[in-house]
C-alpha positions in Angstrom: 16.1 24.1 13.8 15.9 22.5 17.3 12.5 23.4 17.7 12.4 20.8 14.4 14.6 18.0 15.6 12.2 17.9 18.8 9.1 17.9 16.8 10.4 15.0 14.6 11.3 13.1 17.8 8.1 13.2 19.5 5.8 12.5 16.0 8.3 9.6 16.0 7.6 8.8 19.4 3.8 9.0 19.2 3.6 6.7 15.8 5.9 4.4 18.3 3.1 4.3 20.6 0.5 3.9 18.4 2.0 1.0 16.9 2.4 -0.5 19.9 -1.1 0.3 21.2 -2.2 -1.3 17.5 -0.6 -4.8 18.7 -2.6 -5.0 21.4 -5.5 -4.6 20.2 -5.7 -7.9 18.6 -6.5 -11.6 20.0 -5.4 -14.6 18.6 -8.5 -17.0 18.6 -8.6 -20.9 17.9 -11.4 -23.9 17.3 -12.6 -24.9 20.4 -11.3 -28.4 19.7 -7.5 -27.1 19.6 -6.4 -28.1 22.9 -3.9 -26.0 23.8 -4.6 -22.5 25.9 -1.3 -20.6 24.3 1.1 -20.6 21.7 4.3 -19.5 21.3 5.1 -16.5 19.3 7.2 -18.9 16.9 4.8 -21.1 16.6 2.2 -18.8 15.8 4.5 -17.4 12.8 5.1 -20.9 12.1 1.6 -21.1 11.4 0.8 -18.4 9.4 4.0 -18.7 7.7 3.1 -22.4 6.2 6.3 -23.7 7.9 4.2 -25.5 10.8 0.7 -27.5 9.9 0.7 -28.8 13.4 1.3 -27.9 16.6 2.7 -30.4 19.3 -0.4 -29.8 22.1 -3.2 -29.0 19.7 -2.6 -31.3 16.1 -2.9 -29.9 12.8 -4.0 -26.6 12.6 -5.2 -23.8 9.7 -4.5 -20.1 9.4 -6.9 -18.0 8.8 -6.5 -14.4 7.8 -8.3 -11.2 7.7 -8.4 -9.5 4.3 -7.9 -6.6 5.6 -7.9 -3.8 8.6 -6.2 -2.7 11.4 -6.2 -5.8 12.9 -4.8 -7.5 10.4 -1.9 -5.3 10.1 -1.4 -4.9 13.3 -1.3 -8.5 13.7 1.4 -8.6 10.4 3.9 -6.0 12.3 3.3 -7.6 15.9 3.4 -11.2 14.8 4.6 -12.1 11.2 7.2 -8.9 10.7 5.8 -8.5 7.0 3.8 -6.1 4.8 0.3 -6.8 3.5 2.1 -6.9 -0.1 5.7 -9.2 1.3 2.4 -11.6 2.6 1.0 -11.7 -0.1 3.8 -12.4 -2.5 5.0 -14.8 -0.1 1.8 -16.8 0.1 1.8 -16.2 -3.9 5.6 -18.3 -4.4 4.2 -21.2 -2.0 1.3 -21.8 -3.8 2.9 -21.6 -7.6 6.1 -23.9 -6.0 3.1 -26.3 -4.7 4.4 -25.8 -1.4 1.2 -25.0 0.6 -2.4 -23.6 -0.6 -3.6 -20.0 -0.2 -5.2 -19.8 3.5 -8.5 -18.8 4.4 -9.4 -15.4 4.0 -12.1 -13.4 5.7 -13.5 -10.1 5.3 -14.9 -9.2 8.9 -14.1 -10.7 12.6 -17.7 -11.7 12.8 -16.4 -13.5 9.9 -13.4 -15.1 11.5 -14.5 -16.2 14.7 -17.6 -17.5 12.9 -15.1 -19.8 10.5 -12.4 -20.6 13.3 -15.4 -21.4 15.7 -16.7 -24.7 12.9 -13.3 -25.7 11.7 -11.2 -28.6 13.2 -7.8 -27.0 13.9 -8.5 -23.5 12.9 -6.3 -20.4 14.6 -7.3 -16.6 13.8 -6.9 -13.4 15.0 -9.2 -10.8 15.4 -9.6 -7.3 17.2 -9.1 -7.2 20.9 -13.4 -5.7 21.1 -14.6 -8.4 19.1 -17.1 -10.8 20.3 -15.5 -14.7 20.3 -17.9 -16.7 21.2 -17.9 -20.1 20.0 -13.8 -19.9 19.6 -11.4 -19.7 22.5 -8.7 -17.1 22.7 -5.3 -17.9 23.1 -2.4 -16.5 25.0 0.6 -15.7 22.4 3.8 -16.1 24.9 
């Protein structure tokens, strides 16, 4: 039975880990023309919540999500603290209220850096590997 309890503890302990090790593997990205070099971790749930469609250094800005992935739930755990499905639903209730529109969607990073890089005001995220060129990375603080 001890022998158990440890063996539960340290599974727990390496799922922990994992997690963690998920979070950082992803990069928040923006348009070029966003000015601003970081964002604050309330702003950027601000964003992707629909609660903020601007951001006091950078001007209106545009989520844009991942279908998708271990980045993109990684990035839900780390950043939003909600489920693919609470998201979704979520996203669902603002758009039948006429409170915001559904946000971009992509299927790919190549995807994602590729709309964030040609559209004014646009934030992503994508995996920590992934190739950015032509959007700039920002610093979540």
């Amino acid at each position: 039975m001890r022998h158990l309890r440890y063996f539960i503890i340290a599974a727990e302990l390496c799922l922990f880990a994992a997690a963690n090790a998920l979070a950082a593997d992803v990069k928040v990205i923006a348009n070029p023309g966003v000015a601003a070099t970081e964002i604050s971790s309330d702003e950027l749930k601000g964003v992707f919540l629909a609660t903020k469609t601007s951001l006091s250094s950078a001007g209106h800005v545009e989520p844009v999500l991942l279908k998708s992935g271990p980045a993109h739930s990684a990035f839900l755990k780390e950043h939003i603290g909600k489920t693919e499905a609470a998201l979704e639903t979520y996203y669902r209730s603002l758009v039948f209220t006429g409170k915001a529109p559904m946000p971009k969607m992509v299927a790919s990073d190549a995807e994602a850096v590729s709309y964030v890089a040609k559209t004014k005001g646009a934030i992503g995220y994508v995996s920590a590997g992934a190739s950015t060129t032509g959007a700039k990375t920002l610093e979540v603080k």
